[in-house]
mmCIF file of the N, C-alpha and C atoms, coordinates in Angstrom:
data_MODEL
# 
_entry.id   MODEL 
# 
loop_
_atom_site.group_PDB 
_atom_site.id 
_atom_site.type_symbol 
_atom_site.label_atom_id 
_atom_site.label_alt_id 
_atom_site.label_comp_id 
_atom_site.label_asym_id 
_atom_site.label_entity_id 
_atom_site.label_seq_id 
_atom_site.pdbx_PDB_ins_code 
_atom_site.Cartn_x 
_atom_site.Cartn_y 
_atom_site.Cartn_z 
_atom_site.occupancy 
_atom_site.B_iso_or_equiv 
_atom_site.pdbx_formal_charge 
_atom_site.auth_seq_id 
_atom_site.auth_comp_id 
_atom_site.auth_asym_id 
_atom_site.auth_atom_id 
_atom_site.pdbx_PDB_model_num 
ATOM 1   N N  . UNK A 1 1  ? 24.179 -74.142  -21.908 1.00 0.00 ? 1  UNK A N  1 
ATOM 2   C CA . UNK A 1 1  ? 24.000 -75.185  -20.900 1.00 0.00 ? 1  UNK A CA 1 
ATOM 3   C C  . UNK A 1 1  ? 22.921 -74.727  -19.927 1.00 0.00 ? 1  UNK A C  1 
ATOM 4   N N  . UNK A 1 2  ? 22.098 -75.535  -19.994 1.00 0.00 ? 2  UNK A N  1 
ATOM 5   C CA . UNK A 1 2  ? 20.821 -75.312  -18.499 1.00 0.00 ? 2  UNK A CA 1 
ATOM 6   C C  . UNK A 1 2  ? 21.370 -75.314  -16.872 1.00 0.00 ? 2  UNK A C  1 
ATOM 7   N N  . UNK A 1 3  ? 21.825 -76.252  -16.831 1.00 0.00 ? 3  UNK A N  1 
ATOM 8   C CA . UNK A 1 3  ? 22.934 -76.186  -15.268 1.00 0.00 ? 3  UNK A CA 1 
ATOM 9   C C  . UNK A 1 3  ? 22.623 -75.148  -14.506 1.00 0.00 ? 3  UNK A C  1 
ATOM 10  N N  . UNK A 1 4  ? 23.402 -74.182  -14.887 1.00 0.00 ? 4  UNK A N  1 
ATOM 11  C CA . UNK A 1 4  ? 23.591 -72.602  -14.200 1.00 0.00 ? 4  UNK A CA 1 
ATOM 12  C C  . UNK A 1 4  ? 22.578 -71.653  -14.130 1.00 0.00 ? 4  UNK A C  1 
ATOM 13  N N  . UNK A 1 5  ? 21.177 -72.277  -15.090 1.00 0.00 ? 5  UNK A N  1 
ATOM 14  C CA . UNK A 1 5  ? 20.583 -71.748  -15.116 1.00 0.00 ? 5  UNK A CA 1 
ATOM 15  C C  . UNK A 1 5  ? 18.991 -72.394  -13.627 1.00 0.00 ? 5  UNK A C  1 
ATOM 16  N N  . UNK A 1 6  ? 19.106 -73.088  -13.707 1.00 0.00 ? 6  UNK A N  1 
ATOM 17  C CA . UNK A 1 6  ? 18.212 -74.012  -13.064 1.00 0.00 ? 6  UNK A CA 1 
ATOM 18  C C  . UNK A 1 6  ? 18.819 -73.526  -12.114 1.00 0.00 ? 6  UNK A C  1 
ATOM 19  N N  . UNK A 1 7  ? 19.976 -73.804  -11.078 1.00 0.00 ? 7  UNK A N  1 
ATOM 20  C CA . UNK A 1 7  ? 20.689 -73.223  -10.018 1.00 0.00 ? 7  UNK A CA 1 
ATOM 21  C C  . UNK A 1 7  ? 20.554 -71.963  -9.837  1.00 0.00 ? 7  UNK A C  1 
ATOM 22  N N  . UNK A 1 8  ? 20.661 -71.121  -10.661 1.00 0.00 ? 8  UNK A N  1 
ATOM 23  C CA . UNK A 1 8  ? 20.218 -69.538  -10.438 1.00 0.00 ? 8  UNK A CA 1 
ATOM 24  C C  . UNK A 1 8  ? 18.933 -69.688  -9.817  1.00 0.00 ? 8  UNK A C  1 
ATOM 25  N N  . UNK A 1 9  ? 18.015 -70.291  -10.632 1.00 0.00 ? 9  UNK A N  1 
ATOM 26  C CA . UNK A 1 9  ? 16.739 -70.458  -10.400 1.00 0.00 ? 9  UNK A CA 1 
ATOM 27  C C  . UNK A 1 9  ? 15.617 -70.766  -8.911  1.00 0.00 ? 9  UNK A C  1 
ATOM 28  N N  . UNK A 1 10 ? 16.774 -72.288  -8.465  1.00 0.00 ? 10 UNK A N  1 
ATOM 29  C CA . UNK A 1 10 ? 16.400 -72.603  -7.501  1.00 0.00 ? 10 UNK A CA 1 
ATOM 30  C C  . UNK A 1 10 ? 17.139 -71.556  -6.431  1.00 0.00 ? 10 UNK A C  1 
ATOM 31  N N  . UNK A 1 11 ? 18.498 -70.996  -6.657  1.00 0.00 ? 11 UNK A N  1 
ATOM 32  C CA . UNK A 1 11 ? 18.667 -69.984  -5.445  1.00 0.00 ? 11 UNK A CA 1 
ATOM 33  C C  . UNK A 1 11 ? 18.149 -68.911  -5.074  1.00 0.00 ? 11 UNK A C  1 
ATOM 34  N N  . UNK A 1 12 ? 17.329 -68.074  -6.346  1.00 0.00 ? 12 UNK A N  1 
ATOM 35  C CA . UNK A 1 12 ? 16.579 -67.127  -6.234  1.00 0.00 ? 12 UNK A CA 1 
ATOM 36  C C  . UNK A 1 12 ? 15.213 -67.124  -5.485  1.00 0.00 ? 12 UNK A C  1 
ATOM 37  N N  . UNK A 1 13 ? 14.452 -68.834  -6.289  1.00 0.00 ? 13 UNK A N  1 
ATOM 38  C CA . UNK A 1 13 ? 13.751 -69.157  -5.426  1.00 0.00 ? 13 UNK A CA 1 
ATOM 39  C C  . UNK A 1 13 ? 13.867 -69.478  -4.071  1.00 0.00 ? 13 UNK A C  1 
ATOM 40  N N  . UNK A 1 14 ? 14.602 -69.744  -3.382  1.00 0.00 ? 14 UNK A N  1 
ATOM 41  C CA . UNK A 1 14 ? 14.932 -70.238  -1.549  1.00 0.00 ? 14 UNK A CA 1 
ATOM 42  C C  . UNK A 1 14 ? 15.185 -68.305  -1.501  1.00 0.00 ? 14 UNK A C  1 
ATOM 43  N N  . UNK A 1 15 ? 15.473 -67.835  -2.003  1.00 0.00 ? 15 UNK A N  1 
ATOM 44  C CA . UNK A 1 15 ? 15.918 -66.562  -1.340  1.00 0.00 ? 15 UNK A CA 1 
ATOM 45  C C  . UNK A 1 15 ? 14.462 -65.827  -1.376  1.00 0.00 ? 15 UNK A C  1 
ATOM 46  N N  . UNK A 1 16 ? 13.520 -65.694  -2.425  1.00 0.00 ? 16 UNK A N  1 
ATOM 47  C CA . UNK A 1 16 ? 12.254 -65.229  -2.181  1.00 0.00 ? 16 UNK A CA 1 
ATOM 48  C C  . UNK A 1 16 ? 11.362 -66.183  -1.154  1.00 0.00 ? 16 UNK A C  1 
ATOM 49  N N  . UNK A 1 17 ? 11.449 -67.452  -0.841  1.00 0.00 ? 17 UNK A N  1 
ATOM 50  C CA . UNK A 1 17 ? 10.800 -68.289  -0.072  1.00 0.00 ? 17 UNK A CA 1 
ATOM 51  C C  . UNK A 1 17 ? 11.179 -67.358  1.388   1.00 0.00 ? 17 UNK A C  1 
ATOM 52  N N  . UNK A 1 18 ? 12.538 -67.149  1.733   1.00 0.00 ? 18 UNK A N  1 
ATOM 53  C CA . UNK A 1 18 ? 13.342 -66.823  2.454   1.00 0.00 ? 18 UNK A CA 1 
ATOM 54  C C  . UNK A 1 18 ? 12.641 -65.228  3.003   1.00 0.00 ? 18 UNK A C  1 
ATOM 55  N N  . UNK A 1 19 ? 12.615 -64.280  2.028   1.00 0.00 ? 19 UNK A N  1 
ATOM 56  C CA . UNK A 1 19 ? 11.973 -63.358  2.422   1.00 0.00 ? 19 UNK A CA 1 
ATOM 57  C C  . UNK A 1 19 ? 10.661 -63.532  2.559   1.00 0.00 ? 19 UNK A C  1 
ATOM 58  N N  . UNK A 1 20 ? 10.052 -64.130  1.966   1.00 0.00 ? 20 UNK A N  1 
ATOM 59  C CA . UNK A 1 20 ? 8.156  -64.201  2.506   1.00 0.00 ? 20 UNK A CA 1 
ATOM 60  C C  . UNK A 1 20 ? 8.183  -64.870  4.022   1.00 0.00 ? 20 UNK A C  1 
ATOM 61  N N  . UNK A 1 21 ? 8.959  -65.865  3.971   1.00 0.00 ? 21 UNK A N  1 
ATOM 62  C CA . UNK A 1 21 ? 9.078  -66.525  5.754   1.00 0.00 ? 21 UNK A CA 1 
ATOM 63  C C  . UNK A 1 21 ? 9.031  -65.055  6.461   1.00 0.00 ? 21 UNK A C  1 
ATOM 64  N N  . UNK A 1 22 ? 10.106 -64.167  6.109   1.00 0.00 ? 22 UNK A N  1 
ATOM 65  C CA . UNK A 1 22 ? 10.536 -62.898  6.953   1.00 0.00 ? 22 UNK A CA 1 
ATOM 66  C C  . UNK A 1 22 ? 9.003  -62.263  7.398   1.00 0.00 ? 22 UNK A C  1 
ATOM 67  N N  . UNK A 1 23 ? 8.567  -62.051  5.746   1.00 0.00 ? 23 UNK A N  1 
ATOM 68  C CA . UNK A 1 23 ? 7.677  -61.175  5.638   1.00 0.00 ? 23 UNK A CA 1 
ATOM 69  C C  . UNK A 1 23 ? 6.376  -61.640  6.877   1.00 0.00 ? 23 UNK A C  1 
ATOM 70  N N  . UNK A 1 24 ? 6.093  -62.706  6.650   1.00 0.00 ? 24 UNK A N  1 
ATOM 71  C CA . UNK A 1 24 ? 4.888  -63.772  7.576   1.00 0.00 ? 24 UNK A CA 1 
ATOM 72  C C  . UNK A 1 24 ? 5.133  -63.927  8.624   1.00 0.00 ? 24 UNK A C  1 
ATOM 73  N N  . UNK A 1 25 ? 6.434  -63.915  9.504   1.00 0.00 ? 25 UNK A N  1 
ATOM 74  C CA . UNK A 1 25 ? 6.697  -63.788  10.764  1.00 0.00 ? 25 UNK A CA 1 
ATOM 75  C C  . UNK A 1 25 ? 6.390  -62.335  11.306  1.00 0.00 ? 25 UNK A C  1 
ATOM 76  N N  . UNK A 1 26 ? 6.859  -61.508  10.414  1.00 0.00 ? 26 UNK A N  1 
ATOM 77  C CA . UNK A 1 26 ? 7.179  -60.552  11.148  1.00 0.00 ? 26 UNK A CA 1 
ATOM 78  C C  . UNK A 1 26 ? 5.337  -59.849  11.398  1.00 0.00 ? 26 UNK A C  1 
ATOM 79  N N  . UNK A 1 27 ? 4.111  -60.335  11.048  1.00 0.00 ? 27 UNK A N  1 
ATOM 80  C CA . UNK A 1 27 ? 3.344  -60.037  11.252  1.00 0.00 ? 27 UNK A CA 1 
ATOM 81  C C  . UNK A 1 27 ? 2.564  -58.665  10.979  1.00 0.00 ? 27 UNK A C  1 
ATOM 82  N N  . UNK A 1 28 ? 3.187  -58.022  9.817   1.00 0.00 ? 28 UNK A N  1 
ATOM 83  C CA . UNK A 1 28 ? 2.970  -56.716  9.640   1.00 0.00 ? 28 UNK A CA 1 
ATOM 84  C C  . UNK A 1 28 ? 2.040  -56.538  8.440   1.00 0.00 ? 28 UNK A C  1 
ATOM 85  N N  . UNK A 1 29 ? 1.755  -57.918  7.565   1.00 0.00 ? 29 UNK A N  1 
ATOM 86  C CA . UNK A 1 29 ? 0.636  -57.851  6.525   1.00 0.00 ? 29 UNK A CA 1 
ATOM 87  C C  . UNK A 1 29 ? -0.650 -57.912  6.902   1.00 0.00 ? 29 UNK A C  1 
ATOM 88  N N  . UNK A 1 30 ? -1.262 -57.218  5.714   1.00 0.00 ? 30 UNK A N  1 
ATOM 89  C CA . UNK A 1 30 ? -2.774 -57.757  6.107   1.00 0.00 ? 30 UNK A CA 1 
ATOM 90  C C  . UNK A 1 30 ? -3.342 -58.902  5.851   1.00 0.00 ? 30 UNK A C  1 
ATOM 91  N N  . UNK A 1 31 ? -4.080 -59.695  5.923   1.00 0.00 ? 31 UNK A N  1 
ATOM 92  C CA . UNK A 1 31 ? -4.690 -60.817  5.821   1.00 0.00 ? 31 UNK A CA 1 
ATOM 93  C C  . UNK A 1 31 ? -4.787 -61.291  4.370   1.00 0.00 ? 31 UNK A C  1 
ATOM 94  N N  . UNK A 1 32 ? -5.442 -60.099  3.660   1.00 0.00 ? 32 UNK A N  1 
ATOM 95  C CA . UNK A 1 32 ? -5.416 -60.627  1.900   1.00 0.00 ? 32 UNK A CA 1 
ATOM 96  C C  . UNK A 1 32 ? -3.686 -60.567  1.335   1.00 0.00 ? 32 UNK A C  1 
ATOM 97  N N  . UNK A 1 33 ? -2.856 -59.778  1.511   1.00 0.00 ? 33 UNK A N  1 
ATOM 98  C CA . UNK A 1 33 ? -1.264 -59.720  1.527   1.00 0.00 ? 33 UNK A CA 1 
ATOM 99  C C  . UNK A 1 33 ? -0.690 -61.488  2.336   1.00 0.00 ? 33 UNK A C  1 
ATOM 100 N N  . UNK A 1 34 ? -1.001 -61.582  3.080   1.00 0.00 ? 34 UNK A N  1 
ATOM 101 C CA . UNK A 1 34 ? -0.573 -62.724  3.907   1.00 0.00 ? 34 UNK A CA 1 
ATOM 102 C C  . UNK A 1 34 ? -0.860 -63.772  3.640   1.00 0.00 ? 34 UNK A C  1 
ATOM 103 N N  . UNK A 1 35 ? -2.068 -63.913  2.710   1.00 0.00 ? 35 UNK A N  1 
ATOM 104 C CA . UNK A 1 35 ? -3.061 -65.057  1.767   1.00 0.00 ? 35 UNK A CA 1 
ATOM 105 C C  . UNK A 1 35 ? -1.850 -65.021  0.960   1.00 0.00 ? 35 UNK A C  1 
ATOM 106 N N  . UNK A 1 36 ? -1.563 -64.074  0.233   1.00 0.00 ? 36 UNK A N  1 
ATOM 107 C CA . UNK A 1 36 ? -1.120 -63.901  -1.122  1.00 0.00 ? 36 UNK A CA 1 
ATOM 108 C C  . UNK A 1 36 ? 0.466  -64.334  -0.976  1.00 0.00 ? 36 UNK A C  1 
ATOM 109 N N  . UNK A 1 37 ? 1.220  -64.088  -0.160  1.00 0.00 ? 37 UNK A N  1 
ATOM 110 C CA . UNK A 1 37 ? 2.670  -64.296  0.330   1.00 0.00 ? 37 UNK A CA 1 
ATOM 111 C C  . UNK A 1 37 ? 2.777  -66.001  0.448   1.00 0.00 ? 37 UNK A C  1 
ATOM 112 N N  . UNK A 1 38 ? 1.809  -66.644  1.581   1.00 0.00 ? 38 UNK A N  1 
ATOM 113 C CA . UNK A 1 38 ? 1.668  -67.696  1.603   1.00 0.00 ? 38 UNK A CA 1 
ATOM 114 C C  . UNK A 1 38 ? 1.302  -68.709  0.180   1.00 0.00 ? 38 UNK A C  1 
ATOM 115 N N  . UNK A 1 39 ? 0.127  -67.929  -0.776  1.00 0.00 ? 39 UNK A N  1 
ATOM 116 C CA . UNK A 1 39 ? 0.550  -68.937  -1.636  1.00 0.00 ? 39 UNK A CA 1 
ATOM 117 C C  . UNK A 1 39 ? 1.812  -69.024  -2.439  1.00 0.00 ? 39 UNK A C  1 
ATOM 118 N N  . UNK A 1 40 ? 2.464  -67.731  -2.615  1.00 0.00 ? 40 UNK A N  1 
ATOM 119 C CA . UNK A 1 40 ? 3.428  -67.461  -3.316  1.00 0.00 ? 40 UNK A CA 1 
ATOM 120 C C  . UNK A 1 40 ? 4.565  -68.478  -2.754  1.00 0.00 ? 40 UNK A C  1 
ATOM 121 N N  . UNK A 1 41 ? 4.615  -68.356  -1.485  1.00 0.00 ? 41 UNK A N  1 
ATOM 122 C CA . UNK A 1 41 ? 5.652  -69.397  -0.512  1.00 0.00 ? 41 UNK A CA 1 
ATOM 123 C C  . UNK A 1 41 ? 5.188  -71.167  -1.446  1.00 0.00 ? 41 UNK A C  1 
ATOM 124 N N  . UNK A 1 42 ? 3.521  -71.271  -1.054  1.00 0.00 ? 42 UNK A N  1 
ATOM 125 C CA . UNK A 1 42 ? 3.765  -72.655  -1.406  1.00 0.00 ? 42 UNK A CA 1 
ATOM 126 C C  . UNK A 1 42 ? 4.046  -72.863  -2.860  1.00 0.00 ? 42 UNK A C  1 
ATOM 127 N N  . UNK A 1 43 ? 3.890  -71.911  -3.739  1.00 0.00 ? 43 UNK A N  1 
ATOM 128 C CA . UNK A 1 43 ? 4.689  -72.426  -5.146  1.00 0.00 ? 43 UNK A CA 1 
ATOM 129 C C  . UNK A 1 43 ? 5.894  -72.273  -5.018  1.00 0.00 ? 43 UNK A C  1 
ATOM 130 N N  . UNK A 1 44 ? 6.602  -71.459  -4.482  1.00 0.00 ? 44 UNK A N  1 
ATOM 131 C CA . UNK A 1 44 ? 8.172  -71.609  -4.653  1.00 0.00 ? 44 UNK A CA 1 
ATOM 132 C C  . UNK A 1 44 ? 8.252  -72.954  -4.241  1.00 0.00 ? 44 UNK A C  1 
ATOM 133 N N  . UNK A 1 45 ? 7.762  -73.166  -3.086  1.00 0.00 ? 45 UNK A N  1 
ATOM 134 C CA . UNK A 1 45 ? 8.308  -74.585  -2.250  1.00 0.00 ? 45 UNK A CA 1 
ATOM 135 C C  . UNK A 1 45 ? 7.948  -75.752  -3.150  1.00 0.00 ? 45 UNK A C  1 
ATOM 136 N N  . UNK A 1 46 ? 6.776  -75.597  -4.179  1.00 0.00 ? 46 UNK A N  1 
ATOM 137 C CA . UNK A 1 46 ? 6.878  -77.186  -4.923  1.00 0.00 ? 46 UNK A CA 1 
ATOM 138 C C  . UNK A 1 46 ? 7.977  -76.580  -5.776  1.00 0.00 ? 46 UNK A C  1 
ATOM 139 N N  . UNK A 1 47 ? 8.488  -75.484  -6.118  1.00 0.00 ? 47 UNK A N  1 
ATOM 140 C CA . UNK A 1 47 ? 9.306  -75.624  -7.475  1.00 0.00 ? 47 UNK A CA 1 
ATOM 141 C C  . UNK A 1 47 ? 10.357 -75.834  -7.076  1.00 0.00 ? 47 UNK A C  1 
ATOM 142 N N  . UNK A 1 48 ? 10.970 -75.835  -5.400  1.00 0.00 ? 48 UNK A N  1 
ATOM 143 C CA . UNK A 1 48 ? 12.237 -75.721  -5.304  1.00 0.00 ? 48 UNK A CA 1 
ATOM 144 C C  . UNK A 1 48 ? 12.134 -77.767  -5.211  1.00 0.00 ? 48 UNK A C  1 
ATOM 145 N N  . UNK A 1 49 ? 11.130 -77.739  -4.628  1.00 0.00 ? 49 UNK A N  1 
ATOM 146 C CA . UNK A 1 49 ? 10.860 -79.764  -4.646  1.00 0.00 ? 49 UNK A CA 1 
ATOM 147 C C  . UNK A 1 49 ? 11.747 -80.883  -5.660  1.00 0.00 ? 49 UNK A C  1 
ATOM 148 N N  . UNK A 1 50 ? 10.928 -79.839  -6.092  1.00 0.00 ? 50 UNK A N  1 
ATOM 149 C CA . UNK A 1 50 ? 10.761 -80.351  -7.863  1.00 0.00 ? 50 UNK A CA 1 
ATOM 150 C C  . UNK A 1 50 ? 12.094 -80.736  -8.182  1.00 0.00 ? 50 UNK A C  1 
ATOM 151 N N  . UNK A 1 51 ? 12.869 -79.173  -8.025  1.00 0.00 ? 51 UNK A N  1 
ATOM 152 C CA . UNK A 1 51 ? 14.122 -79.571  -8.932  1.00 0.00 ? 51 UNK A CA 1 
ATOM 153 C C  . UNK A 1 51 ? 14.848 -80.098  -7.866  1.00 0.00 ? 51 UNK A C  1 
ATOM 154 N N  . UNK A 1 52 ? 14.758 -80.010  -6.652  1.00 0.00 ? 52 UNK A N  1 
ATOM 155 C CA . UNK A 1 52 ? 16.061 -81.188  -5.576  1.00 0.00 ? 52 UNK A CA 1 
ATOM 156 C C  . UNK A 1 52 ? 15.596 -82.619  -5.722  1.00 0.00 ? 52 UNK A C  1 
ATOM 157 N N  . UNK A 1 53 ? 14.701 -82.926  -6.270  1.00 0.00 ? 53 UNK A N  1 
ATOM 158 C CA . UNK A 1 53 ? 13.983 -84.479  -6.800  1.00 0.00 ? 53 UNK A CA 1 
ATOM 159 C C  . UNK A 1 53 ? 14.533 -84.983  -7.850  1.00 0.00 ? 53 UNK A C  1 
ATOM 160 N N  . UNK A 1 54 ? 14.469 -83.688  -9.062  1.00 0.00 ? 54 UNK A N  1 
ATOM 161 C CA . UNK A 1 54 ? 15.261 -84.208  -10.407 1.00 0.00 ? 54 UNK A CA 1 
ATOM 162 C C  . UNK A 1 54 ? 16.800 -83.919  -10.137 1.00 0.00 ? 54 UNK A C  1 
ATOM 163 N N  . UNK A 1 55 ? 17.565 -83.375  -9.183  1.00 0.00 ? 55 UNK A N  1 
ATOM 164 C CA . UNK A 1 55 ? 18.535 -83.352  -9.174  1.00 0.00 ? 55 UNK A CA 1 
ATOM 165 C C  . UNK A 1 55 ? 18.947 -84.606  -8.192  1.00 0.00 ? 55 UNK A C  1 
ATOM 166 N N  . UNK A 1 56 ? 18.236 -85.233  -7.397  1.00 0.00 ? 56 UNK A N  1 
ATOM 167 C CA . UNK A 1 56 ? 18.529 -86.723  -6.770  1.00 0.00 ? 56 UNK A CA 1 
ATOM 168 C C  . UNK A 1 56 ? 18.707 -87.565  -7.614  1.00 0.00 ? 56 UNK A C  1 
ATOM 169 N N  . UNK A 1 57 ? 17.081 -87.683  -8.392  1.00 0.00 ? 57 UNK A N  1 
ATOM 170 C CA . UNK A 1 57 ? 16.988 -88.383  -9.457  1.00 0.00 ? 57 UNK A CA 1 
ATOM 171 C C  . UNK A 1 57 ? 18.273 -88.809  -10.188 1.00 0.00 ? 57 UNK A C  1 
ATOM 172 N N  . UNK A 1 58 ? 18.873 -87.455  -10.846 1.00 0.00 ? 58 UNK A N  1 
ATOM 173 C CA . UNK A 1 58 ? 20.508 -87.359  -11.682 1.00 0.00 ? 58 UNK A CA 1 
ATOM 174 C C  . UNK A 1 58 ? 21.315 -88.273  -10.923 1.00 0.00 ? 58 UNK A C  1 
ATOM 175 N N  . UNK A 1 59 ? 21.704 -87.777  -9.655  1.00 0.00 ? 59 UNK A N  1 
ATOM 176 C CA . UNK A 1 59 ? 22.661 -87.981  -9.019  1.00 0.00 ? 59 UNK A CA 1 
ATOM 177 C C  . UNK A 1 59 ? 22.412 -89.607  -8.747  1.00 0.00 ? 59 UNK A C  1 
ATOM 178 N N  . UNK A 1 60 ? 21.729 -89.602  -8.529  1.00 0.00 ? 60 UNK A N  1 
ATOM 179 C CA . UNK A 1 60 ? 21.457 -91.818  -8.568  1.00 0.00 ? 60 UNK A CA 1 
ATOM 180 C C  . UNK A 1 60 ? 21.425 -92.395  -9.866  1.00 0.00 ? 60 UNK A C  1 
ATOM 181 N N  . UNK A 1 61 ? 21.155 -91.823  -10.933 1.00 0.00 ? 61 UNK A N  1 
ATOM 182 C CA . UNK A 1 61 ? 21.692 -92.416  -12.253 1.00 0.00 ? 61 UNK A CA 1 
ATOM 183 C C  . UNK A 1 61 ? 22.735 -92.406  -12.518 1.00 0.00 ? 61 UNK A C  1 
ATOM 184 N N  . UNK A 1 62 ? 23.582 -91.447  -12.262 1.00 0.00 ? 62 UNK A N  1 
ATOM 185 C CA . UNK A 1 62 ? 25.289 -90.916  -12.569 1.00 0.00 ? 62 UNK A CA 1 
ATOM 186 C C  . UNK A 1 62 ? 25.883 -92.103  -11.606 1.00 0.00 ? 62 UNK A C  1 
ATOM 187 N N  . UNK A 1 63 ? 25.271 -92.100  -10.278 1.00 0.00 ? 63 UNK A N  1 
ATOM 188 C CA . UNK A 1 63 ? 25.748 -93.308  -9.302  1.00 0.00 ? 63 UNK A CA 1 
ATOM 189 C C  . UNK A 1 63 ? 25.734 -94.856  -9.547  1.00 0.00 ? 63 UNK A C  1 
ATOM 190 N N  . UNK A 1 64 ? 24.686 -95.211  -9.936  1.00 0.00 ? 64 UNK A N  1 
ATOM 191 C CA . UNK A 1 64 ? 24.438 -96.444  -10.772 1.00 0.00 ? 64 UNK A CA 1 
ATOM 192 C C  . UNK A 1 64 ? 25.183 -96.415  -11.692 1.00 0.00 ? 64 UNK A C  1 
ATOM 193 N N  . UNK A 1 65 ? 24.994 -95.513  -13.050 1.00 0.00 ? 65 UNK A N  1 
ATOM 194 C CA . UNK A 1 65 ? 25.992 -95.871  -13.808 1.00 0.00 ? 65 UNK A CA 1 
ATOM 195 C C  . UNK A 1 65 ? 27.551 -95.783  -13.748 1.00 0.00 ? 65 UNK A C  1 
ATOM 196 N N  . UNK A 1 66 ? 28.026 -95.798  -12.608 1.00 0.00 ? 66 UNK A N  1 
ATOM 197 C CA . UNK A 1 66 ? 29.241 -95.459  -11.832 1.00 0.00 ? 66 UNK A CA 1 
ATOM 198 C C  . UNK A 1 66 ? 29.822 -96.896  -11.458 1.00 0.00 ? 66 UNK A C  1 
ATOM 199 N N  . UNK A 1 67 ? 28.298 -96.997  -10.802 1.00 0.00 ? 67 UNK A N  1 
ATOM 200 C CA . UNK A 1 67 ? 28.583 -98.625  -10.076 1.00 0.00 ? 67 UNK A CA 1 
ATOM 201 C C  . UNK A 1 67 ? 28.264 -99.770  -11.376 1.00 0.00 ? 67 UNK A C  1 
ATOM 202 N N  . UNK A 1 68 ? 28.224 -99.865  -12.105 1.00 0.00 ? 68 UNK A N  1 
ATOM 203 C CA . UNK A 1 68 ? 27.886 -100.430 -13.004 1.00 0.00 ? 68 UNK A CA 1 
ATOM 204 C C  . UNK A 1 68 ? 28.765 -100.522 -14.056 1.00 0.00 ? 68 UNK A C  1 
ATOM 205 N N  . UNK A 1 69 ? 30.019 -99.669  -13.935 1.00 0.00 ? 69 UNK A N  1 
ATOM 206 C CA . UNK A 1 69 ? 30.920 -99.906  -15.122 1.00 0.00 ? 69 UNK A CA 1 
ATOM 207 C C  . UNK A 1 69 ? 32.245 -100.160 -14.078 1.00 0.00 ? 69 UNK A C  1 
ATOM 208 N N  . UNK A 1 70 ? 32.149 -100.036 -12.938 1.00 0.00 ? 70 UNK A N  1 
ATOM 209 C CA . UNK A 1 70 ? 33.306 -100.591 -11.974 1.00 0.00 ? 70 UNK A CA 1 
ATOM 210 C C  . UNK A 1 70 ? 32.824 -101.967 -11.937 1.00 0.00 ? 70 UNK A C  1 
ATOM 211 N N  . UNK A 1 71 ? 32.165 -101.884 -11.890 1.00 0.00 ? 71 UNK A N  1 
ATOM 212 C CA . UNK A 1 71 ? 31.234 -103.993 -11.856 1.00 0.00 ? 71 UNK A CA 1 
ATOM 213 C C  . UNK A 1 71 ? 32.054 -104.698 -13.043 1.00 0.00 ? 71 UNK A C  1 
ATOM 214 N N  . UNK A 1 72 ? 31.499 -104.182 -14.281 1.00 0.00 ? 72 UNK A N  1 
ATOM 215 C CA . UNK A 1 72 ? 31.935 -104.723 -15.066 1.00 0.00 ? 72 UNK A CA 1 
ATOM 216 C C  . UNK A 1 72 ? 33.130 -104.616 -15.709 1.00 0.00 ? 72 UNK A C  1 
ATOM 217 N N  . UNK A 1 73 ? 34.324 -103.959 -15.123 1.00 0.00 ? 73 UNK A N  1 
ATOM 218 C CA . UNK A 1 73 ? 35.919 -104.082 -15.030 1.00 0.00 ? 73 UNK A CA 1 
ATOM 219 C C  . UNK A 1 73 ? 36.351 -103.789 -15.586 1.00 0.00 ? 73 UNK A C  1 
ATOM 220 N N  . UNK A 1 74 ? 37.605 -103.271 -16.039 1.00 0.00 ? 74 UNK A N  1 
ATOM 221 C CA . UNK A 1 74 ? 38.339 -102.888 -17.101 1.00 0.00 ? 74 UNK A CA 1 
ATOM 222 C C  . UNK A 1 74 ? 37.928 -103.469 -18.524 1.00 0.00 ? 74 UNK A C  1 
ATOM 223 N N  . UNK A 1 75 ? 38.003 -102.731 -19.480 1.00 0.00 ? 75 UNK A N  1 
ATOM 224 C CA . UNK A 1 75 ? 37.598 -103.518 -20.930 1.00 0.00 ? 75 UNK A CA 1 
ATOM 225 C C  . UNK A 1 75 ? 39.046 -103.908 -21.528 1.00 0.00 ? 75 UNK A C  1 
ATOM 226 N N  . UNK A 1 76 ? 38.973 -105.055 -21.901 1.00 0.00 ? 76 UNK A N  1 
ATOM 227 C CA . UNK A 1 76 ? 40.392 -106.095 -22.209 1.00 0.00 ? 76 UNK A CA 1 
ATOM 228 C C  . UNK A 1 76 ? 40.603 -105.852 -23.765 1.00 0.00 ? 76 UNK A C  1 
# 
């Protein structure tokens, strides 16, 4: 199953996003390091995008098709 795996994924990613924030505040890189952290930040941040988009995405299809078989009522 992918599930657990994608979730690993995205938590690892927020947790490295998480430390480069650290790293970039705390002001102790050099400029080419601080280039390099920052882009690293903005790819985590589209990948973590990404998957809270396709996981909305899910969650409003599962919802629709939720609402959509309560609509149409018990089968007789």
């Amino acid at each position: 199953m992918s599930t657990p795996t994608r979730s690993n994924n995205f938590e690892k990613s927020l947790a490295d996003l998480e430390k480069i924030v650290v790293q970039l505040e705390q002001g102790d890189l050099s400029l080419d390091e601080a280039m390099q952290a920052f882009e690293q930040g903005v790819r985590l941040t589209r990948s973590c995008q990404q998957q809270l988009d396709a996981a909305e995405q899910k969650v409003r299809i599962l919802l629709d098709e939720s609402q959509s078989s309560e609509q149409a009522g018990p089968a007789e």
